[in-house]
C-alpha positions as a LaTeX table, in Angstrom:
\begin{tabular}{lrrr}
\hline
Residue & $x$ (\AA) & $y$ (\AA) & $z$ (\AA) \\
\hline
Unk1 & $-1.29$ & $-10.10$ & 20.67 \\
Unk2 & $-2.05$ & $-8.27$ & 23.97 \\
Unk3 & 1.44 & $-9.40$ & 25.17 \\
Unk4 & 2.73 & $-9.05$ & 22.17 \\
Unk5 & 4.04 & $-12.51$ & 20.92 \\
Unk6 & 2.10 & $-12.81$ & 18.08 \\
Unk7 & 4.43 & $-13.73$ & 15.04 \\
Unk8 & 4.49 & $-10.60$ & 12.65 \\
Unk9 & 5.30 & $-10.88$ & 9.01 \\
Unk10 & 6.85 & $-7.81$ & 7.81 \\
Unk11 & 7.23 & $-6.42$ & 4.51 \\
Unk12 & 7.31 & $-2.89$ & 2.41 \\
Unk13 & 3.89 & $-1.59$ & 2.16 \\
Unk14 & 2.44 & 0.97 & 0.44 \\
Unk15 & $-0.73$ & 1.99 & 2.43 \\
Unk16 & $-2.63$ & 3.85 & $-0.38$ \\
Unk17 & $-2.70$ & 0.62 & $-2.16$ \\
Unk18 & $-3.65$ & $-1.22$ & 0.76 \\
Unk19 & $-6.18$ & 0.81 & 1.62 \\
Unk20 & $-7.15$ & 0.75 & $-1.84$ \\
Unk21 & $-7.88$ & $-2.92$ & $-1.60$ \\
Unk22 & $-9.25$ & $-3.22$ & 1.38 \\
Unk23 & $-12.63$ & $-0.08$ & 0.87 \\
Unk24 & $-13.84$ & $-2.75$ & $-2.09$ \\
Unk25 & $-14.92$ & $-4.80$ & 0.90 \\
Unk26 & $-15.52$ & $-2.75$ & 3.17 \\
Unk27 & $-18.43$ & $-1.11$ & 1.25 \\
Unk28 & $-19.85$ & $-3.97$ & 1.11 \\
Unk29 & $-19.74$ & $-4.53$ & 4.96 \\
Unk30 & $-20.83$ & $-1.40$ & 6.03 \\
Unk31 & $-24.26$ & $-1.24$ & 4.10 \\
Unk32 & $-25.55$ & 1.27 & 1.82 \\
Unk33 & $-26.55$ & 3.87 & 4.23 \\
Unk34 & $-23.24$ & 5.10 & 5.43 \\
Unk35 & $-21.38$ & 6.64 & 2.85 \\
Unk36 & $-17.84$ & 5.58 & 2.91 \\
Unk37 & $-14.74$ & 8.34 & 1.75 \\
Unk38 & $-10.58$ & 8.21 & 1.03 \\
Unk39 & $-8.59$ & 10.89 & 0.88 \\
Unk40 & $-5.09$ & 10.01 & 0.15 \\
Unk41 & $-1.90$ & 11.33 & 0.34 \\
Unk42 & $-0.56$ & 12.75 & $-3.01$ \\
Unk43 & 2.62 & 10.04 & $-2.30$ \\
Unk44 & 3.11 & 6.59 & $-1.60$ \\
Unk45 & 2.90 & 6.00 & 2.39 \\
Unk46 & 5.57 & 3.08 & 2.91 \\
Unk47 & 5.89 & 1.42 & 6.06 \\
Unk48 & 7.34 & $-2.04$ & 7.32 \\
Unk49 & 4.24 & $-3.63$ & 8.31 \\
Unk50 & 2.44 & $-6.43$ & 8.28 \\
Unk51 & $-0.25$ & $-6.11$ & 5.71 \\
Unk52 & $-3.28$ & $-8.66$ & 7.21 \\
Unk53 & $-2.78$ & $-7.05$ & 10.55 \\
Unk54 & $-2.76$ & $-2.93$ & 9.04 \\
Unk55 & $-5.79$ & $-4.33$ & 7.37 \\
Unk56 & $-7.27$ & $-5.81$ & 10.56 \\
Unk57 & $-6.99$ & $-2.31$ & 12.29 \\
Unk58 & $-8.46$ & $-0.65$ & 9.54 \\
Unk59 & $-11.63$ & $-3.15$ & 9.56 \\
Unk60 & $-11.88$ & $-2.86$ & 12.86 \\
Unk61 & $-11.85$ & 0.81 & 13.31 \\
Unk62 & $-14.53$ & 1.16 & 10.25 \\
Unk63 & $-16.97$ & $-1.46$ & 12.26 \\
Unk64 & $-16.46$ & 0.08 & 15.75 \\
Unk65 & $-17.58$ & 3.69 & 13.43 \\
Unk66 & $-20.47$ & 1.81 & 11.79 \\
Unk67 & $-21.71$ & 0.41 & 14.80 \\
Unk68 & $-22.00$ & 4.03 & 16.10 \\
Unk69 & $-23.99$ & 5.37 & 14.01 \\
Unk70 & $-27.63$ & 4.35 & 14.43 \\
Unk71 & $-28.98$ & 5.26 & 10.27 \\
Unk72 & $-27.14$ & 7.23 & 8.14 \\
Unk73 & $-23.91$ & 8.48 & 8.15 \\
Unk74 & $-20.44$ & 9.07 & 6.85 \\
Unk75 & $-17.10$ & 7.36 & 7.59 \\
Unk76 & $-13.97$ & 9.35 & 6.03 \\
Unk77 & $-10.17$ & 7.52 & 5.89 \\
Unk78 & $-7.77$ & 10.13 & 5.07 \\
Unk79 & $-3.82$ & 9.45 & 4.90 \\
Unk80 & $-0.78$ & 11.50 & 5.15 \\
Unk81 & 2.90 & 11.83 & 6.09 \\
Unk82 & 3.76 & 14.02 & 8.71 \\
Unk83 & 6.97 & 15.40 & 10.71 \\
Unk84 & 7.31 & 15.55 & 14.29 \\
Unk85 & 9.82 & 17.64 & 15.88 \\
Unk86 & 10.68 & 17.39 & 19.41 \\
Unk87 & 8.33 & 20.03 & 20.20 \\
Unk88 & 5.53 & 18.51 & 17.95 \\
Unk89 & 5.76 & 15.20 & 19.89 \\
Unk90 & 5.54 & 16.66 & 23.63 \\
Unk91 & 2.00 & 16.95 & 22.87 \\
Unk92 & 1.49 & 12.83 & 23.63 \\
Unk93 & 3.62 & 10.74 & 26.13 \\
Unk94 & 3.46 & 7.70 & 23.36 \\
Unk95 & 4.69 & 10.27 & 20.65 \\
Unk96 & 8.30 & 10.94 & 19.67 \\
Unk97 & 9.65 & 12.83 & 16.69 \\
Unk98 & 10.49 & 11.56 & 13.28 \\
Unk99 & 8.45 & 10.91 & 9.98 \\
Unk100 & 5.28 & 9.11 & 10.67 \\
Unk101 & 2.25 & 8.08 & 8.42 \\
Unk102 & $-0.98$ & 9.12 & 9.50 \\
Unk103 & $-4.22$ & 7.30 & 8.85 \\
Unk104 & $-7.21$ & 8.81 & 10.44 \\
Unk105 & $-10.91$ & 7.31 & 10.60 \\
Unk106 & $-13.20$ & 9.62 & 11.29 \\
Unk107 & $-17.30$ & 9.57 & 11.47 \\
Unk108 & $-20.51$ & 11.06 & 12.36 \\
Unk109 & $-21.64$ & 8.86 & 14.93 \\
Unk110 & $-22.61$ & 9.44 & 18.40 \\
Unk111 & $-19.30$ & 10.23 & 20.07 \\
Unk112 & $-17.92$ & 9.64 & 23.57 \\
Unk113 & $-17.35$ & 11.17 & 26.54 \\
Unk114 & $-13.65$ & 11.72 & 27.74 \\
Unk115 & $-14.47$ & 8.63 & 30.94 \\
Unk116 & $-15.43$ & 6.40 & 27.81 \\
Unk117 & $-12.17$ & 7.37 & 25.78 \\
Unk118 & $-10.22$ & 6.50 & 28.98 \\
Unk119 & $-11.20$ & 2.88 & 28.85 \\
Unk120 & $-11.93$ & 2.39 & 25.04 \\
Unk121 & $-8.61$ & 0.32 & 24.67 \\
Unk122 & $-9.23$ & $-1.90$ & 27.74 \\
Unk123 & $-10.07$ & $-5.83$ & 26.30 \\
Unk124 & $-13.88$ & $-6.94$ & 26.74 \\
Unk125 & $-14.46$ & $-2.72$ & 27.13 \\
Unk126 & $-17.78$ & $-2.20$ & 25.29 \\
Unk127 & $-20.53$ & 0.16 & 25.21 \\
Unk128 & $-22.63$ & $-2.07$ & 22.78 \\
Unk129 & $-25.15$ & $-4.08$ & 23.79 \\
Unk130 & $-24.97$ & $-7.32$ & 24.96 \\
Unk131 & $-24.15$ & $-9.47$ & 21.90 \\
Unk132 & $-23.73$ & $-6.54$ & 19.71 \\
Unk133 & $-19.42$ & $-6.48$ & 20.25 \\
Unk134 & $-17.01$ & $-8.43$ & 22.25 \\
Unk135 & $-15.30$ & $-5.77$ & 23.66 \\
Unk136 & $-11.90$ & $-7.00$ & 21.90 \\
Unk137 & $-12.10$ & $-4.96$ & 18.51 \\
Unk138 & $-10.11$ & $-2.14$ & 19.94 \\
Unk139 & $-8.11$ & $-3.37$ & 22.14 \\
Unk140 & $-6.69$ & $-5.21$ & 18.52 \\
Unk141 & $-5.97$ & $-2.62$ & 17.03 \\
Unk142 & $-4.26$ & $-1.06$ & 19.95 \\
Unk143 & $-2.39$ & $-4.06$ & 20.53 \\
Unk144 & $-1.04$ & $-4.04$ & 16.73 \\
Unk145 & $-0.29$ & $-0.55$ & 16.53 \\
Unk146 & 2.07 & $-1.07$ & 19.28 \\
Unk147 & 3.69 & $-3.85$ & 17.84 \\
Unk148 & 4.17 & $-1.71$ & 15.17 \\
Unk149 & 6.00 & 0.66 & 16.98 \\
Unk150 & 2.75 & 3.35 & 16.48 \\
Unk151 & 0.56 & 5.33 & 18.64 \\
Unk152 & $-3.12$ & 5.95 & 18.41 \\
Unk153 & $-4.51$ & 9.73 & 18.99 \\
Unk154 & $-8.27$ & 10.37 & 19.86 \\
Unk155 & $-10.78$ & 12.93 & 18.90 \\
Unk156 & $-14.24$ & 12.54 & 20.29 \\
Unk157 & $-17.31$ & 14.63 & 21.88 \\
Unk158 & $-20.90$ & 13.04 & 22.25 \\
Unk159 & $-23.25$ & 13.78 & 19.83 \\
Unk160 & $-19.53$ & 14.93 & 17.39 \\
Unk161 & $-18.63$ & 11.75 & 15.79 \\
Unk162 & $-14.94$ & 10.54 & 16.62 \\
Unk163 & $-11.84$ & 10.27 & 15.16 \\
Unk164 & $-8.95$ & 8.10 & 15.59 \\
Unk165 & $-5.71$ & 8.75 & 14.23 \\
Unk166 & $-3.42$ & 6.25 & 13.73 \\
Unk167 & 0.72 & 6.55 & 13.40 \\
Unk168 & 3.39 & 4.50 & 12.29 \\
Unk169 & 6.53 & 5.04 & 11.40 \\
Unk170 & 7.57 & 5.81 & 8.21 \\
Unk171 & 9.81 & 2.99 & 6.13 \\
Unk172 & 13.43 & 3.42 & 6.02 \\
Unk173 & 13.47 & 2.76 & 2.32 \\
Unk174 & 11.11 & 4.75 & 0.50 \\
Unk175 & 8.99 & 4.13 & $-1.99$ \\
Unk176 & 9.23 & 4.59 & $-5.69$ \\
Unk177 & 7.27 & 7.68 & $-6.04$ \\
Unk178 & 8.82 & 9.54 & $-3.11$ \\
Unk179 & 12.56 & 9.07 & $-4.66$ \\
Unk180 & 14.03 & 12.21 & $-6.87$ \\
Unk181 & 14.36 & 11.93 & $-10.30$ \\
Unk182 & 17.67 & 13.41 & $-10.01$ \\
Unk183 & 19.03 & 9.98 & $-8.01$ \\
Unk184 & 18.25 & 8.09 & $-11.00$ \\
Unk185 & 21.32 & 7.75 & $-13.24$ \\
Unk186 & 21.29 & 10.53 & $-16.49$ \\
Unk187 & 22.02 & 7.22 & $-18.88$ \\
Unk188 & 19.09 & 6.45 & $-20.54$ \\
Unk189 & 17.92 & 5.29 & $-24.49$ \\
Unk190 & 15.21 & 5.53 & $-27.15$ \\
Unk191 & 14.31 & 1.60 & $-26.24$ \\
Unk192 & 10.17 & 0.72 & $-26.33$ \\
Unk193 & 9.47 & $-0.67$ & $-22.65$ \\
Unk194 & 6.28 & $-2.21$ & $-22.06$ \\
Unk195 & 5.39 & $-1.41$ & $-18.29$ \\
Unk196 & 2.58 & $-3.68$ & $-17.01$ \\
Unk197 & 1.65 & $-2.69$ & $-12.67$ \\
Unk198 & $-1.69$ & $-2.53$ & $-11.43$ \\
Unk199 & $-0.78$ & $-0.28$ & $-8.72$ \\
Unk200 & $-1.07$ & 3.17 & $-10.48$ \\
Unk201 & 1.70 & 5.00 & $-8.00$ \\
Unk202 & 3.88 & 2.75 & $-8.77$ \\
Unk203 & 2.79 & 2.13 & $-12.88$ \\
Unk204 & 2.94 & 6.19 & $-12.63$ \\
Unk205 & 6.37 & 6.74 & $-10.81$ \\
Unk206 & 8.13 & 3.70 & $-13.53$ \\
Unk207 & 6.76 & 5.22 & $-16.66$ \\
Unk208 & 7.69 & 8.72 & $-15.59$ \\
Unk209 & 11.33 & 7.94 & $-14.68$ \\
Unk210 & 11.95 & 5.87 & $-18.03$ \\
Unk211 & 10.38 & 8.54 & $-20.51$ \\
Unk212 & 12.79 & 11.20 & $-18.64$ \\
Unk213 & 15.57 & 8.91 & $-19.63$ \\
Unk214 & 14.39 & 8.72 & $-23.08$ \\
Unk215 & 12.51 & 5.79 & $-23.19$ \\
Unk216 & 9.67 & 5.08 & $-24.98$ \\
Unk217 & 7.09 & 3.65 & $-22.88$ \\
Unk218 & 3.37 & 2.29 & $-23.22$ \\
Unk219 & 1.66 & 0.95 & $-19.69$ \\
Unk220 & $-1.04$ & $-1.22$ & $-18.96$ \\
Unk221 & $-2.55$ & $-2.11$ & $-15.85$ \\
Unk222 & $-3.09$ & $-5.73$ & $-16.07$ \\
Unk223 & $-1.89$ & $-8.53$ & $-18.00$ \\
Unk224 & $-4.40$ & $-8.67$ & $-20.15$ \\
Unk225 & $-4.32$ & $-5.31$ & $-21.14$ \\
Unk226 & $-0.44$ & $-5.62$ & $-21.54$ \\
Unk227 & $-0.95$ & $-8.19$ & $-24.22$ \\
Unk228 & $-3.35$ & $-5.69$ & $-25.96$ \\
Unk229 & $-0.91$ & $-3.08$ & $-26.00$ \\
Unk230 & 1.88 & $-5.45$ & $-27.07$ \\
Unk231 & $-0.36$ & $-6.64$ & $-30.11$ \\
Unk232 & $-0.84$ & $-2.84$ & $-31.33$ \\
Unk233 & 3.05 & $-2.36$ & $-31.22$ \\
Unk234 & 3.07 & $-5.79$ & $-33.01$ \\
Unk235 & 5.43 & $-6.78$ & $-30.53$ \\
Unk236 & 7.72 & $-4.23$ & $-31.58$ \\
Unk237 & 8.86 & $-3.81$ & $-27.58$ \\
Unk238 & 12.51 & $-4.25$ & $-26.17$ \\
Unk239 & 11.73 & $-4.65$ & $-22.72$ \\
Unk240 & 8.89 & $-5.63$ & $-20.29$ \\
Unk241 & 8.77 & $-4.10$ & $-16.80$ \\
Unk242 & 5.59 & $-5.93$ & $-15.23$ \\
Unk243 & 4.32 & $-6.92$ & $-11.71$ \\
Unk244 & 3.94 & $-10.52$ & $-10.97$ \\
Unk245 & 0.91 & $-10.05$ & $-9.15$ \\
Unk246 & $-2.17$ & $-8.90$ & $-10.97$ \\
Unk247 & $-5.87$ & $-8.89$ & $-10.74$ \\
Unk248 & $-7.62$ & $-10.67$ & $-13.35$ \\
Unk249 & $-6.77$ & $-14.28$ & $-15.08$ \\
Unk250 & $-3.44$ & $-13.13$ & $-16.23$ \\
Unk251 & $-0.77$ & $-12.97$ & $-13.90$ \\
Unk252 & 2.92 & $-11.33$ & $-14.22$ \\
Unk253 & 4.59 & $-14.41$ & $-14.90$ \\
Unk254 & 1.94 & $-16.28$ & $-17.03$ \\
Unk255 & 2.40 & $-12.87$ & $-19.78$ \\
Unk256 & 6.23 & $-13.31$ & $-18.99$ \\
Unk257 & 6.11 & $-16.93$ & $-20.95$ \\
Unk258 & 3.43 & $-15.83$ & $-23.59$ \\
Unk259 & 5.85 & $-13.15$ & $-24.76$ \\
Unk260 & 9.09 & $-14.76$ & $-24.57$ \\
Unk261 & 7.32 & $-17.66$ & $-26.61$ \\
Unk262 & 6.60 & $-14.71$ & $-29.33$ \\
Unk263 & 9.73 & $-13.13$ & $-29.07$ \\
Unk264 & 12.58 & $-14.95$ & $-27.44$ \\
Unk265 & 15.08 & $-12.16$ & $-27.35$ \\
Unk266 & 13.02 & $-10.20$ & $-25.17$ \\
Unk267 & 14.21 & $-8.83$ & $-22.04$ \\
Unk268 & 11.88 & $-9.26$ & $-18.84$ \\
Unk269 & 12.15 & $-7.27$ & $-15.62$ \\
Unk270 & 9.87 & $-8.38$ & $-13.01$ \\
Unk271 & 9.00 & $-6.59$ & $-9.84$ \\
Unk272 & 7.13 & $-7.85$ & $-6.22$ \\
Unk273 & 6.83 & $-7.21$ & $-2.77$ \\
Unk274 & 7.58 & $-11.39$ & $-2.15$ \\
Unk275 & 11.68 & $-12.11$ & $-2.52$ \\
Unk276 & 13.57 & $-12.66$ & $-5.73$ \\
Unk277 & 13.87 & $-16.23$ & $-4.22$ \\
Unk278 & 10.12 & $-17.01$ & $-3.96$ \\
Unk279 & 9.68 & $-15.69$ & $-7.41$ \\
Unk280 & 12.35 & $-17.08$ & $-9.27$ \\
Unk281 & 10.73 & $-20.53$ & $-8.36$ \\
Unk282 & 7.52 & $-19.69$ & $-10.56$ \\
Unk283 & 9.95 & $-18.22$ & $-13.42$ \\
Unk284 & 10.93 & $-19.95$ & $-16.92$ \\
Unk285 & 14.46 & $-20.90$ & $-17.50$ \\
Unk286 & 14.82 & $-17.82$ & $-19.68$ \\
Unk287 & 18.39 & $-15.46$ & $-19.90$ \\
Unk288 & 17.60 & $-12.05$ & $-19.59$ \\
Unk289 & 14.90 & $-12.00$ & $-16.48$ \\
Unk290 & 15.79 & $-9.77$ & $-14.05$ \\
Unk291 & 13.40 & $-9.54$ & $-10.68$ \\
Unk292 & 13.12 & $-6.24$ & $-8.44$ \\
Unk293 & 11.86 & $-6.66$ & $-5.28$ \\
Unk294 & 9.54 & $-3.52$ & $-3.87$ \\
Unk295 & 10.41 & $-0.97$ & $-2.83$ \\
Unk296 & 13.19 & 0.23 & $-5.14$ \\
Unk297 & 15.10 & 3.12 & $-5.62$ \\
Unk298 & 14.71 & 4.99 & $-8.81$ \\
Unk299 & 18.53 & 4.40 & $-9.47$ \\
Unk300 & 18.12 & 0.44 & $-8.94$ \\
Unk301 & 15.33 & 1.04 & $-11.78$ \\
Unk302 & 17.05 & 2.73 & $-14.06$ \\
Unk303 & 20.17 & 0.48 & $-13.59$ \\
Unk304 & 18.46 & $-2.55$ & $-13.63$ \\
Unk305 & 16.84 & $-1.27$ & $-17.18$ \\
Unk306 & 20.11 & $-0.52$ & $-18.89$ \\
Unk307 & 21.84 & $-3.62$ & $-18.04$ \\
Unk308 & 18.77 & $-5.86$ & $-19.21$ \\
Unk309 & 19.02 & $-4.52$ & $-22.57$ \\
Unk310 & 22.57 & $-4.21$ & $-22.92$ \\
Unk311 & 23.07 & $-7.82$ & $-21.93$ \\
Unk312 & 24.12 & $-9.96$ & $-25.15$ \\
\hline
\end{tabular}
C-alpha cells in the first residue's frame, strides 16, 4: 500500500450509506463510554472508491480517536461536499481546486502537539504504549487516501481533542439525489410502481422523480416489506423498481421470481452497484427485466421506466 501497488477495486459509492453501515459496528468496537455521532450531508456524497479500503480509513481513524481518550468521551463523523477554488486550495500544498467530499473525525481526546502531527503519518510512528498500536494504523489510511487521489487536513492542540479531515474527489457521475428533476424526461403515466431500496437516498430520490411524472408509487425498504405492500395492493402493481441487494432473508432477485410467479406480465427493473453482467447471471429467464447499474441519472430512470412498461 505504502508504495502504492495494492490492487484497488473501484466502484460508485455513496459515502452516507457507507458510513451508514459501517457506525453499526463500530459502536460496538468502541465501548459504551464514548458516545459515537454522524452528521451527514443533506445529499448523496459519490465518489469512485473502493469501499473495504474507505471503510478501513474510517475504522482506523475512529480507533486511533478511541485510543485517545482515556474514559469518556465523544467521537463525531460529519460529511460534506465542498468547492475549492484556486484560492481555497493555496491553503495546503496537497490541495488543488475542484469538488471534493469531506469526511471529518473529530474527538475529545488528549490532542497533540504540532512535533507529534509532523510524524503522525510516518509507518511504526506511535505514541501508544508498547503493545497498545503498531504504529501502522495511520500511515493506512494515509497511504489509501493517496491512492485515492485525496489529501488529509489536521486539527489538533493537547488537551483539544483532534480532528482529521479527510478529501476525495468528488465522482464524475453523480448520484441519484444530486441530479435535477428537470433532466428527467416530462413523459411520465398514472402506472402503480412498486419501489423496493434499502438505501433511503436513493428509495427517496426514485419515488420522488416517478410521482412528479405521475406515477403512482408505494416503497418499501426491504424485500420483505415489498411483498407486504404488494399483498395490500393485491398485486395490483405494473412495475417493480427494487435493489438486488437487501438486508434481511429476502433478497432483490429472490422477490423478483416470487412476483413474476404471481403475476407473469409484470415488468421488473432492477438496480446495483455490481454490473448488469454479474447480475444477469442470478436473474430468471423472464422478458421484461431491465437492470440499472448505480449511479444513474434521473433521465436513464425515467427512460428506463417508460420503455419497461411500454414493451409488448
Amino acid at each position: 500500500m505504502f508504495s502504492r501497488q495494492q490492487i484497488m477495486q473501484k466502484r460508485p459509492i455513496d459515502l452516507n450509506s457507507l458510513l451508514g453501515n459501517v457506525l453499526k459496528m463500530l459502536r460496538r468496537l468502541i465501548g459504551e463510554q464514548i458516545e459515537l455521532g454522524f452528521t451527514a450531508a443533506p445529499a448523496d456524497l459519490w465518489l469512485e472508491a473502493d469501499p473495504g479500503m474507505i471503510e478501513q480509513v474510517v475504522m482506523n481513524l475512529v480507533v486511533n480517536a478511541r485510543d485517545a481518550m482515556s474514559g469518556a468521551g465523544r467521537i463525531t463523523l460529519t460529511t460534506r461536499l465542498v468547492m475549492l477554488d484556486e484560492k481555497a486550495a493555496q491553503r495546503n500544498p496537497e490541495a488543488h481546486p475542484g469538488r471534493f467530499v469531506c469526511l471529518s473525525v473529530s474527538d475529545t481526546g488528549s490532542g497533540m502537539d504540532e512535533d507529534t502531527i509532523k510524524h503522525i503519518f510516518e509507518p511504526f510512528f506511535t505514541t501508544k504504549e508498547v503493545g497498545k498500536g503498531t504504529g501502522l494504523g495511520l500511515a493506512t489510511v494515509f497511504g489509501i487516501v493517496k491512492q485515492h487521489d485525496g489529501w488529509i487536513e489536521i486539527e489538533s492542540s493537547v488537551g483539544q481533542g483532534s480532528t482529521f479531515k479527510i478529501y476525495l474527489p468528488s465522482a464524475a457521475v453523480s448520484g441519484i439525489a444530486n441530479q435535477k428533476a428537470t433532466a428527467a424526461p416530462s413523459r411520465g403515466g398514472r402506472e402503480t410502481v412498486l419501489v423496493v431500496e434499502d438505501e433511503i437516498s436513493v428509495r427517496r430520490g426514485v419515488t420522488a422523480v416517478l410521482k412528479r411524472l405521475g406515477y403512482q408509487v408505494r416503497e418499501a425498504s426491504n424485500g420483505a416489506e415489498g411483498l407486504r405492500v404488494w399483498e395490500e395492493l393485491n398485486g395490483q402493481v405494473d412495475l417493480l423498481i427494487s435493489d438486488v441487494v437487501m438486508p434481511g432473508e429476502m433478497s432483490g432477485i429472490q422477490l423478483t421470481e416470487l412476483l413474476l410467479q404471481r403475476k407473469p406480465a409484470l415488468r421488473i427493473i432492477l438496480i446495483s452497484g455490481y454490473s448488469a453482467e454479474m447480475v444477469q447471471n442470478g436473474l430468471p429467464q423472464q422478458k421484461g427485466v431491465v437492470v440499472l447499474q448505480k449511479p444513474f441519472e434521473l433521465a436513464t430512470l425515467s427512460k428506463a421506466v417508460r420503455e419497461s412498461l411500454d414493451k409488448n
